[in-house]
Every structure is written in structure tokens, then in C-alpha cells.
C-alpha positions in Angstrom: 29.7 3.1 -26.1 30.8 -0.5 -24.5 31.0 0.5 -21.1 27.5 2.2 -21.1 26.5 -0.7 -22.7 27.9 -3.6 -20.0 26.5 -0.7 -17.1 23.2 -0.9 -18.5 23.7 -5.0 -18.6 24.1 -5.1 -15.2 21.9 -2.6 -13.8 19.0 -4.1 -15.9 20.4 -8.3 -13.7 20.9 -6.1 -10.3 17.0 -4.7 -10.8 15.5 -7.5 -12.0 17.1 -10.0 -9.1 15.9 -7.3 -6.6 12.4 -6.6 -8.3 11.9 -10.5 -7.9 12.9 -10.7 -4.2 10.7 -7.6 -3.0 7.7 -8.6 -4.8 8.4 -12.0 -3.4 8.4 -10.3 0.2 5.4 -7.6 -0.7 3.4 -10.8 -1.6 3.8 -12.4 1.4 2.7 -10.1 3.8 -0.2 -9.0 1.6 -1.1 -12.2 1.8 -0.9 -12.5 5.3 -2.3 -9.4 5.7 -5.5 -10.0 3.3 -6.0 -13.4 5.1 -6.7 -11.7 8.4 -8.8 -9.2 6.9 -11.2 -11.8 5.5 -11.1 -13.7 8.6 -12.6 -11.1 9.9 -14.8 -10.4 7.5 -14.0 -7.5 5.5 -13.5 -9.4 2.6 -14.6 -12.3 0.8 -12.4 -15.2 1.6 -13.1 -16.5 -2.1 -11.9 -12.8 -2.9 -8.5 -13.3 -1.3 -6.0 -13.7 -4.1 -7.8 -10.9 -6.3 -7.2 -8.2 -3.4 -4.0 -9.0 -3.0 -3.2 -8.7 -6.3 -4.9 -5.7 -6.6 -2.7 -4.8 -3.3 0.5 -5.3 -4.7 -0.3 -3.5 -7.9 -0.8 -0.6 -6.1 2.2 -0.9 -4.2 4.1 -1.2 -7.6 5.6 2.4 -7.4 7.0 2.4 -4.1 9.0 -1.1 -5.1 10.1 -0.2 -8.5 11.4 3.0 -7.1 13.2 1.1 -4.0 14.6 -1.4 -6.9 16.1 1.2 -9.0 17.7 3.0 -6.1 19.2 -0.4 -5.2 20.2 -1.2 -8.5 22.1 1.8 -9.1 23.5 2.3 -5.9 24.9 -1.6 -5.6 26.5 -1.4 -9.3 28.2 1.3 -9.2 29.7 0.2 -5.5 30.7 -2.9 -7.0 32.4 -1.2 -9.2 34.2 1.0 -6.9 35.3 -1.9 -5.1 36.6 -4.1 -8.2 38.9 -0.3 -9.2 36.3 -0.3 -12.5 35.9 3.2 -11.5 40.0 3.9 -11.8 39.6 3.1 -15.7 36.6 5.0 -16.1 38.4 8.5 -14.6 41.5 7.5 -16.0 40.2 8.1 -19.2 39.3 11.7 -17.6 36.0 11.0 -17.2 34.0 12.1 -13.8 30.7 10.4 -12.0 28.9 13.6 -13.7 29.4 11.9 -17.3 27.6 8.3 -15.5 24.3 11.1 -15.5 23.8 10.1 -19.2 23.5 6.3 -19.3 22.4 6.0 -15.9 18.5 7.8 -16.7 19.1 5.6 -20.3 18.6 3.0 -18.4 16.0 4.7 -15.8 14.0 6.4 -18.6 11.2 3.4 -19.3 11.2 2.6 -15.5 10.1 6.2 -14.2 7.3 6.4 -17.3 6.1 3.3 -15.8 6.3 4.2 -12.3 4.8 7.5 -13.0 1.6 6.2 -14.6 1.2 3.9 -11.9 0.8 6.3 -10.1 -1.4 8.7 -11.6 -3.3 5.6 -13.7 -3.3 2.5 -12.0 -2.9 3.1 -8.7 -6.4 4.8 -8.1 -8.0 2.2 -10.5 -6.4 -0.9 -8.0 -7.8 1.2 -4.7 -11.3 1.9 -6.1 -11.6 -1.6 -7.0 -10.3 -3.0 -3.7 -12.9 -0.4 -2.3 -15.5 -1.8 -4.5 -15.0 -5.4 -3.3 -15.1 -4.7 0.3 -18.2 -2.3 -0.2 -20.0 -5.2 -1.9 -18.9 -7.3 0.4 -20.8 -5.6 3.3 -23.5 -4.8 1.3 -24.5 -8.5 1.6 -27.4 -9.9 2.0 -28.4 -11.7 5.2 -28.6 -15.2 3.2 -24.9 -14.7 2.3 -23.7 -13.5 5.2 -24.8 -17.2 6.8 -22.0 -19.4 7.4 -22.7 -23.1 9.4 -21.4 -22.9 12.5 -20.9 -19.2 12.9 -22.9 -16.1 14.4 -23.4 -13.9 11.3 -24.4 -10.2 12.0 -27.2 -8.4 9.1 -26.1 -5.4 6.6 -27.8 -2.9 9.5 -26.6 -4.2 12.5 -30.0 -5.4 14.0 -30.1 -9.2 13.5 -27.8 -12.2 14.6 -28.3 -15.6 12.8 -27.2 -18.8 13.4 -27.5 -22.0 11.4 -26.2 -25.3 11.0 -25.6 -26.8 7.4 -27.7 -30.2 7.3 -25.9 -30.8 3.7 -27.8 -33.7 3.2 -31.1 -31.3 2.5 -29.6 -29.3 -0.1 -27.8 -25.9 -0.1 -30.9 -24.0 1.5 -32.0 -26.1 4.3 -30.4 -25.8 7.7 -30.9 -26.9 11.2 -31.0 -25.5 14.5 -32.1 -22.2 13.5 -31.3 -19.0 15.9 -32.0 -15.6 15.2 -31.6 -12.7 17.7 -33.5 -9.5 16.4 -33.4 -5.7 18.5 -35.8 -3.0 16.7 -36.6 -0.2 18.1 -37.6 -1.2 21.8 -38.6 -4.3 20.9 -35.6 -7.9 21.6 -36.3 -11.0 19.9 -34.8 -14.3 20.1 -36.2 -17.0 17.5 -35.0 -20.4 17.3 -36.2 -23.4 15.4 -35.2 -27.4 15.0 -34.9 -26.4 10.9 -35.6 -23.9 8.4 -35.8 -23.6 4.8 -35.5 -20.3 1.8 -38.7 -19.8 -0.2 -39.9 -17.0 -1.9 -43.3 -15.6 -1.0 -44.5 -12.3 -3.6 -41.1 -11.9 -4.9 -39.5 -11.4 -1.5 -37.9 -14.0 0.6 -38.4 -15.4 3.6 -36.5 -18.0 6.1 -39.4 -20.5 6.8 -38.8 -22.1 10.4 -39.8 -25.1 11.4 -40.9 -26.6 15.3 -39.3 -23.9 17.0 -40.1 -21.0 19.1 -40.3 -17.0 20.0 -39.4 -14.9 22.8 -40.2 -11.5 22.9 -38.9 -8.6 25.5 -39.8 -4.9 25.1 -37.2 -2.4 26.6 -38.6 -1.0 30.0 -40.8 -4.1 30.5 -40.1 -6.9 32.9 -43.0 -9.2 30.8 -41.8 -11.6 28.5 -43.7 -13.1 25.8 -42.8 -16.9 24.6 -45.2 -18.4 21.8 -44.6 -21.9 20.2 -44.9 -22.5 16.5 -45.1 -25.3 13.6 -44.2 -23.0 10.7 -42.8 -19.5 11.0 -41.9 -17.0 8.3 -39.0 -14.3 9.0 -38.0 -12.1 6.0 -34.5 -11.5 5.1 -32.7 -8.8 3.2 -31.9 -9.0 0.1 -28.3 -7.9 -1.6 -28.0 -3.8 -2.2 -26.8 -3.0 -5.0 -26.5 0.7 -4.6 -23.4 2.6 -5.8 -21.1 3.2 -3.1 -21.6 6.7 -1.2 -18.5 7.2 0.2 -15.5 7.0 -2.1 -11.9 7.6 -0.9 -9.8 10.3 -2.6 -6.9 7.4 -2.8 -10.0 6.0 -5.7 -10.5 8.8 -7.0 -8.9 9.3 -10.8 -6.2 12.2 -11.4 -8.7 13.9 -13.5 -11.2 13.7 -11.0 -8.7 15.4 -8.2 -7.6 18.1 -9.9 -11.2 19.2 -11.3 -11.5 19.4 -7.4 -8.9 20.8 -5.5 -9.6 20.2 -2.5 -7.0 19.5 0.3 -7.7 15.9 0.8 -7.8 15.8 -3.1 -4.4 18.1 -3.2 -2.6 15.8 -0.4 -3.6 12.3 -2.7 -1.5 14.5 -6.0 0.9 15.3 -3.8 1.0 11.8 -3.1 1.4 10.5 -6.4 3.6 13.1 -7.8 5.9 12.1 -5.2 6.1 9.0 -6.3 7.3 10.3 -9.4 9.6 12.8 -8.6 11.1 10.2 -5.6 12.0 8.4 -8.4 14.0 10.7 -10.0 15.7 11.9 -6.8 16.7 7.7 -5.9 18.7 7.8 -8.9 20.8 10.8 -8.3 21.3 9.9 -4.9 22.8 6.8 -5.8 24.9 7.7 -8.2 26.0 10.8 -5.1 26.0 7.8 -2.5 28.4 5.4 -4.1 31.6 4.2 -3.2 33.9 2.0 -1.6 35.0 2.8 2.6 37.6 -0.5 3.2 36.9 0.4 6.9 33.0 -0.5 6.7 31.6 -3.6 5.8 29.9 -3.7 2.0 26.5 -3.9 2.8 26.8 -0.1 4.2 25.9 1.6 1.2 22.6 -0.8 1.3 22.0 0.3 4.6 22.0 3.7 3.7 19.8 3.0 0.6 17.3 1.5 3.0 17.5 4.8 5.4 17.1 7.0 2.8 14.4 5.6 1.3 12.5 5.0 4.8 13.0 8.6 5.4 12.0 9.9 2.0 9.3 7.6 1.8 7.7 8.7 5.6 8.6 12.5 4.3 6.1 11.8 1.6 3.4 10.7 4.1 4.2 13.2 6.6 3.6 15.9 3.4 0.3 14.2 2.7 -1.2 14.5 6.2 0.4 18.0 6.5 -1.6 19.2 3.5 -4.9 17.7 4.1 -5.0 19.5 7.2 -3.8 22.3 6.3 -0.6 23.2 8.0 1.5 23.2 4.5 0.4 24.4 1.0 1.0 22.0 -2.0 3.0 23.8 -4.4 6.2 24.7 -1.0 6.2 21.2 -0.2 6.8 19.7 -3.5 9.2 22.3 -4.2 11.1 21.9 -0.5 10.8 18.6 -0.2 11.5 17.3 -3.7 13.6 20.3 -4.8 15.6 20.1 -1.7 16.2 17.0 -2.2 17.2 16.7 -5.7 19.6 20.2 -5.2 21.0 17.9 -1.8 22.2 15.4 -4.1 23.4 17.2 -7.1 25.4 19.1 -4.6 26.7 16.3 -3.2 27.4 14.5 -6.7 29.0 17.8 -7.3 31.4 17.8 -5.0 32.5 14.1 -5.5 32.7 15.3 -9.3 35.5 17.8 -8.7 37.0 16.4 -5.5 36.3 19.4 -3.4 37.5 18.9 0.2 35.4 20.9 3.6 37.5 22.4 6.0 36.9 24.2 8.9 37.8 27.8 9.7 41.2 27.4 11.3 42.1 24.3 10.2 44.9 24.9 8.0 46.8 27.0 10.8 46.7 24.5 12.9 47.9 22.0 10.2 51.0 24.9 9.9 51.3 25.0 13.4 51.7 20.8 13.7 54.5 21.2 11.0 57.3 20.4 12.0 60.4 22.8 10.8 62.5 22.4 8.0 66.1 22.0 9.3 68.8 24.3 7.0 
């Protein structure tokens, strides 16, 4: 049909203009975002553009679920507005018959929204969680930057160095190194120091320098001079991570576990899903033209609604990882609810039904005035 065909035209230019402006805005504060994180060291700054990509992947669901609500719900105002809609139920049609080429259009997005979510977004997390776990797994050579106080893998050394780049990448100068274990506090500093490797393990080798050395509960301080020094330093672990998220955790591997933490991530992503759905009966309910409000209204609703929805669906999460709701009532209240809100709504659009209060029409009789004979 033509006019399914030019509505599917221009909902496929509406969600493609608005996909390219939220990713656009997604990207940016990712960005942002990733960039203070690896300032402060939870990532890799050479990692930067990979987690954010791996970022906005995940994110992919909640914007291509915000872009078809948009797209369907500025469309089909637009066309309320320009009295396309007056053809369309002239011809005795109702906005119950826009159901059909509405989800032809939808179809291919919700399949790919729906195995983001089940598929790609816990591969994007567990990577993410993998970088950031390697990342602090570091060994103290890496975690050296010239010119900065560096902190070891367990928390009980401090190093600082600067870079004399005209020795080569593993000489430095003006060695410090701060060390508590146990009872014991040691400060270490040397003019320079070099790496070498001593029985397969490898040492720092300081150079004209000297040691202090305080135990806890002890006013007596030990300082000791030195020409050559050796202090050994960790090397990278490359142990498996021992902690993993359920947000990186596969579908398959929730529901072999059912767990609540495991149920609440499903819940998670099968609201994704289901949202999806829901966004594009309510737009199709939502839309029309009020000449008394200004046009962007029905995009500040879409906005609303989908703020709402969206904090509903990590409201539901926290409420069923502790507990306090079971998974199967709030899928079914939440998303049910929502979907029989709309189609209610829709429905009464569809057949022009009109809400009046008890009472109403008698007072309506009363305010008549009187037919004169």
C-alpha cells in the first residue's frame, strides 16, 4: 500500500536523523566520562577510545529504543498537524489499522535491540570489566609514570621516578620509594636506578642513594648509605578475574543460576525488550495535534515517558535483588500494565469514546436554556 509505504519512508529519515544525534551526545559524555576515569587511573589512558566504544555499545538498547519512540511519535504528529491523518480516516480507516505498518517497520529494530540485550550487552560489560581488572593487576614497572607518585597492585609501596630519556626507556633518576610491611616503614631514595633481571625475577637497581628505616612502636630510626641497591618489584598477574559482575555474566549463565542478583540483571534485559515494544504503542496512543500547545509537547512527553519507564526498570532491578518484589509480578505489572495502559488508551482514541463524570450531563440539561414555543 502507498501510504504504508511513504510512512515507513519517513519513519526510517526521522530514526536515522535522531539515532545520529543521540549517539553523537551518548559519545560525548562517554568520552568525557572515560577520560576522568583514566585520569584517575582506572583505566588505561591508551585504552580510552576502546572503553568507550565498548560503553556505547552497551548503551545501544536504551538509544535505539528512545529513537523508535521518537520516530514514531514525531511522524505521526506531523502528520496530524499537516490534516494527513483527515485522508487517512476519511477513507474509514482508524489509528488501530496504523498497528500493522507501524511494527513493519519496528520488526528488525526490536530483534536487534533484543539481542543486544541478551547478547552483546554482557559481552561489552565483561570486556570493559576485563580491561579495568587487567589494568589494576599491573605490575609495579607499569604502574611508573615520570613525574607522578604511583601506588603497587597491594597497596604497600609508593614509587616515584623521573624519566632521564636520554638513558633509554629503563633508566630513571631521582628514585623514591616509600614501603610499609607489616610494622616495619621504609623510605628509599636514590640519584638513579636502572631494571635488570637477577634469576628470572626483576629488580630496580638504585644507584648513590639511601635508606631509612622506622619500625611501628619504636622511636629509633635506622638510615644506611649505599652505592648499589637492589629492590624487587612485582611482576604483572595474570590471574583470571575472581569477582565477575552479573551485568558480565552471559544469559545462559544467569538463568542456569537463578539467583536474585542473576534474576534482577534478566529482568533488566528483558525490559529492554519488552520497553521496546511498549514505546511503540505509546506513540502511536500519544500522538496528535493540541493548536493550544506549542509542537515540541508531544517530544516532551516522549522524553517523560521514557525517563519514567526507563528509572521503573531500574527501580524493578534493585527491588528484586533485594528481595522486596518477585520477577515474574514485576514483568507482568510493570510491562503488562503498561502495554494494557496504552492499548487502552489507543483504544479509546480508536472509537472516539469521550469520559464524563457522574452528573455531568444533568448539569449540561440544567445550563440549557429552554426552547421557546
Amino acid at each position: 500500500m502507498l501510504f504504508h509505504s511513504s510512512l515507513r519512508k519517513e519513519l526510517a529519515r526521522s530514526f536515522g536523523a535522531t539515532l545520529v544525534v543521540l549517539i553523537t551526545v551518548v559519545m560525548t559524555m562517554t568520552l568525557i566520562r572515560t577520560l576522568g576515569e583514566a585520569g584517575r587511573g582506572v583505566f588505561n589512558p591508551s585504552d580510552v577510545m576502546i572503553i568507550m566504544g565498548y560503553t556505547v555499545l552497551s548503551q545501544m538498547p536504551i538509544i535505539l529504543s528512545l529513537c523508535l519512540f521518537i520516530a514514531v511519535l514525531s511522524v505521526l504528529t506531523r502528520m496530524f498537524r499537516d490534516s494527513e491523518m483527515v485522508i487517512w480516516f476519511g477513507s474509514g480507516r482508524g489509528l488501530m489499522s496504523l498497528m500493522n505498518p507501524l511494527f513493519r517497520f519496528a520488526w528488525p529494530i526490536l530483534i536487534v535491540i533484543t539481542a543486544l540485550a541478551f547478547l552483546i550487552l554482557p559481552w561489552a560489560l565483561a570486556r570493559i570489566e576485563d580491561m579495568r581488572d587487567r589494568f589494576d593487576k599491573r605490575g609495579d614497572i607499569a604502574r611508573i609514570e615520570p613525574g607522578q607518585f604511583q601506588e603497587s597492585a597491594n597497596g604497600d609501596r609508593v614509587f616515584f621516578i623521573e624519566k632521564d630519556a636520554s638513558s633509554g626507556q629503563k633508566t630513571g633518576s631521582n628514585v623514591f620509594i616509600a614501603t610499609h610491611k607489616d610494622d616495619k616503614e621504609t623510605i628509599t631514595s636514590a640519584r638513579s636506578g636502572h631494571l635488570d633481571t637477577i634469576n628470572g625475577e626483576k629488580f630496580l637497581v638504585l644507584e648513590n642513594g639511601q635508606r631509612l628505616e622506622k619500625i611501628a612502636g619504636k622511636t629509633d630510626l635506622t638510615v644506611a648509605a649505599f652505592t648499589t641497591y637492589g629492590a624487587q618489584v612485582d611482576a604483572d598477574d595474570h590471574s583470571a578475574r575472581v569477582f565477575v559482575p552479573s551485568g558480565a555474566k552471559t544469559t545462559v549463565e544467569l538463568l542456569a543460576e537463578p539467583t536474585k542478583a542473576h534474576l534482577a540483571e534478566l529482568s533488566w534485559r528483558a525490559g529492554l525488550a519488552l520497553a521496546a515494544i511498549n514505546f511503540v504503542v505509546m506513540g502511536l496512543a500519544a500522538a496528535g495535534v493540541n493548536p493550544r500547545v506549542g509542537r515540541t509537547a508531544n517530544l516532551g512527553f516522549a522524553f517523560g515517558a521514557f525517563v519514567v519507564y526507563f528509572n521503573l526498570l531500574i527501580l524493578g532491578k534493585s527491588w528484586i535483588e533485594t528481595g522486596q518484589v518477585h520477577f515474574g509480578v514485576y514483568l507482568l505489572v510493570l510491562h503488562g500494565g503498561a502495554l494494557a495502559l496504552a492499548l487502552l488508551w489507543l483504544t479509546k482514541r480508536n472509537n472516539n469514546w469521550v469520559l464524563r463524570l457522574p452528573g455531568s450531563q444533568a448539569r449540561r440539561d440544567q445550563c440549557r436554556p429552554e426552547a421557546t414555543p
